[in-house]
C-alpha positions in Angstrom: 23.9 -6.5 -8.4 25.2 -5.9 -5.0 24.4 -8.9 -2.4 23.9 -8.8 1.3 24.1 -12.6 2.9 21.8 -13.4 5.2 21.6 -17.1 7.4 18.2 -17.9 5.2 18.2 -15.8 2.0 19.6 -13.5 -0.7 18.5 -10.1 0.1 19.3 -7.9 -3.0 21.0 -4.8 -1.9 18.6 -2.1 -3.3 15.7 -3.8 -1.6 17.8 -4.2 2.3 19.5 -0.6 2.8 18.8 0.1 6.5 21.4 2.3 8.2 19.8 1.0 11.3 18.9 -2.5 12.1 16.8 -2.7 15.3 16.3 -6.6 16.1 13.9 -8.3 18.1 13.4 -11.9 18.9 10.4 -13.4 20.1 8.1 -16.3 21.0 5.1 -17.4 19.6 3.0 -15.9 22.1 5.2 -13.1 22.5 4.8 -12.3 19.1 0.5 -12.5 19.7 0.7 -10.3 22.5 3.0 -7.9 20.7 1.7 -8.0 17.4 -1.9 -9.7 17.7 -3.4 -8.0 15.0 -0.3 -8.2 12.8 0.6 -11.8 13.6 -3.0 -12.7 12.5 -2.8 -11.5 9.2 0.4 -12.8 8.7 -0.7 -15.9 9.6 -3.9 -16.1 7.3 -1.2 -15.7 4.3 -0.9 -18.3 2.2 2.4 -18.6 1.5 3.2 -18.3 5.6 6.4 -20.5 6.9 6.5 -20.3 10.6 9.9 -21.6 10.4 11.4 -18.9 8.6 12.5 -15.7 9.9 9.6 -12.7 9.6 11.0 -9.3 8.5 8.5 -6.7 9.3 9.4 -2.7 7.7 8.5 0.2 9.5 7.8 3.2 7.8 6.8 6.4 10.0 4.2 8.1 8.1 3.3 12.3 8.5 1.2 13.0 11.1 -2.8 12.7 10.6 -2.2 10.0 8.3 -3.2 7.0 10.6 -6.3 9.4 11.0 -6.7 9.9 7.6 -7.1 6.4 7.1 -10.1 5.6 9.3 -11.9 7.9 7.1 -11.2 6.4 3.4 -13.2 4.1 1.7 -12.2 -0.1 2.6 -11.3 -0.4 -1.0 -8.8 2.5 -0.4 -7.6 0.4 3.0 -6.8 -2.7 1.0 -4.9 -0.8 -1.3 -2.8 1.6 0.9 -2.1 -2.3 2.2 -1.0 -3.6 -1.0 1.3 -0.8 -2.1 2.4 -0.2 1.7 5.3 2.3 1.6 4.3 3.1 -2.6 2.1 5.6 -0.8 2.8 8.8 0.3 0.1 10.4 1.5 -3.5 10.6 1.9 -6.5 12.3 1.4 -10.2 10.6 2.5 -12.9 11.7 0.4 -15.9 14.1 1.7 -18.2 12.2 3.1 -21.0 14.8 2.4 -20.5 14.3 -1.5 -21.2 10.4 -2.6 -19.0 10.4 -5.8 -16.0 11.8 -3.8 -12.9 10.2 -4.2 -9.9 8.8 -1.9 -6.5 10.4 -3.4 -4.0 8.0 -2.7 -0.7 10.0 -3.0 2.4 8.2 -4.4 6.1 8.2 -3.4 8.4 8.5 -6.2 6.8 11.2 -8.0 7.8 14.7 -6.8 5.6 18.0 -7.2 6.9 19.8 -10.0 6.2 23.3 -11.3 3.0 21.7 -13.8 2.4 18.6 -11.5 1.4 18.0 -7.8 2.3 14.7 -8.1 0.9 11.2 -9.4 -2.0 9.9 -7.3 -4.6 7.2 -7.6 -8.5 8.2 -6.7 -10.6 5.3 -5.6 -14.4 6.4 -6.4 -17.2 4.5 -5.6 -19.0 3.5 -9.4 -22.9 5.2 -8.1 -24.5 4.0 -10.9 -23.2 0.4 -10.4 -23.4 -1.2 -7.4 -20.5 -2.4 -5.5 -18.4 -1.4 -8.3 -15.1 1.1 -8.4 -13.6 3.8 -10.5 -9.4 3.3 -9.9 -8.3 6.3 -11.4 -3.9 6.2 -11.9 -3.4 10.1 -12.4 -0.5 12.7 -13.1 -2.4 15.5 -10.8 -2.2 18.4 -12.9 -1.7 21.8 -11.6 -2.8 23.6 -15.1 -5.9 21.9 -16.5 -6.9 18.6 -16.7 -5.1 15.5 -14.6 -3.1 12.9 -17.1 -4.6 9.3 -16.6 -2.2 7.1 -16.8 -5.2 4.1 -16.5 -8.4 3.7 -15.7 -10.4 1.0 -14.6 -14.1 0.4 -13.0 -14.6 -3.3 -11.6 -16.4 -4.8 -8.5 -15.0 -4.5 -4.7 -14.0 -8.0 -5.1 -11.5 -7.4 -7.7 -9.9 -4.1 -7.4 -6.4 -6.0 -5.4 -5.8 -8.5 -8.5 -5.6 -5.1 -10.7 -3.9 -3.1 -8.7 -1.4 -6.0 -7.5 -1.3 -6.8 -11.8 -0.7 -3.1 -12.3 1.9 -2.3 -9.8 3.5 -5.4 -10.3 2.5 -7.3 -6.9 3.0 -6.5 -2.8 6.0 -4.4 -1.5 6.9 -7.1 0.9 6.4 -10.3 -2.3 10.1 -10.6 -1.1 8.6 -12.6 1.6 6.2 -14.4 -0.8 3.5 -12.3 0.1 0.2 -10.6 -1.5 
C-alpha cells in the first residue's frame, strides 16, 4: 500500500487522492463563524482532539438533492450522515402515502441492463411504533428487488446497524461515528 506523509498522520493512498488540495487555516472563532453548524457537531464527537488538524471532504452533490433531503424521513438524515459520500442519490418518500419509503441511492453500484442500482429504503414500521423497516436492495428492473438484508428496529437503533453493516463512518479515519 501506497503512503502519503503527512506532519500528523499516515493517510493511506486510496483513501487521500485529491487532484486539488484547497487549504484553509483558521481560528477558533473563525472556524464558528464559518462553519457554526459544522463546528458544533464536530465538537459534540467524542473522540474530538482540538489539537489535531480537522480534514473536512466536500462532495458536490446533483442538483435538488440538498432539497431532497428536507423532505426524507430524520432516520433517512442520520443515515445519509453516516454513509456521507456512500450515497448517491435521493428520493424522499410521498408524503401522501404513510408506508412510503426514502430510497437512499448508492455509489458504487452502476445501473445495469436488469438493475437500476443498489439502494436502501427506510420505511417507517406502521404497525409498530417508532420502529423502522431498513430495506438493503439490488433495485430490480424485471420483477422483484434482491434484498440483500433486512432489518425492522426502533429509531434509536437504526445508526449501530447501519454503522455494523456498512462497516462504520466514511470519515472513522478521523475517529469518527
Amino acid at each position: 500500500m501506497t503512503v502519503l506523509q503527512t506532519k500528523e498522520r499516515q493517510v493511506p493512498r486510496e483513501v487521500y487522492q485529491p487532484e486539488t488540495i484547497v487549504s484553509m487555516t483558521v481560528a477558533e472563532d473563525e472556524a464558528e463563524a464559518q462553519f457554526g453548524s459544522l463546528m458544533k457537531a464536530v465538537r459534540r464527537e467524542k473522540n474530538f482532539d482540538p489539537s489535531l488538524p480537522l480534514t473536512i471532504t466536500i462532495e458536490q452533490k446533483p442538483a435538488g438533492y440538498a432539497k431532497s433531503l428536507e423532505e426524507c424521513y430524520h432516520v433517512s438524515l442520520k443515515i445519509v450522515a453516516l454513509l456521507g459520500a456512500r450515497v448517491s442519490g435521493i428520493e424522499p418518500h410521498d408524503p401522501k402515502h404513510e408506508d412510503s419509503s426514502d430510497v437512499l441511492w448508492l455509489s458504487g453500484h452502476p445501473e445495469t441492463e436488469l438493475s437500476a442500482g443498489r439502494a436502501i429504503f427506510v420505511t417507517p414500521d406502521t404497525s409498530m411504533e417508532k420502529h423502522w423497516m431498513i430495506d438493503d436492495c439490488n433495485v430490480s428492473k424485471v420483477g422483484r428487488n434482491g434484498t440483500y438484508w433486512t432489518v425492522t428496529v426502533p429509531g434509536s437503533e437504526v445508526i449501530g446497524i447501519v454503522e455494523k453493516l456498512y462497516g462504520g463512518s466514511p470519515v472513522c479515519e478521523r475517529g469518527m461515528s
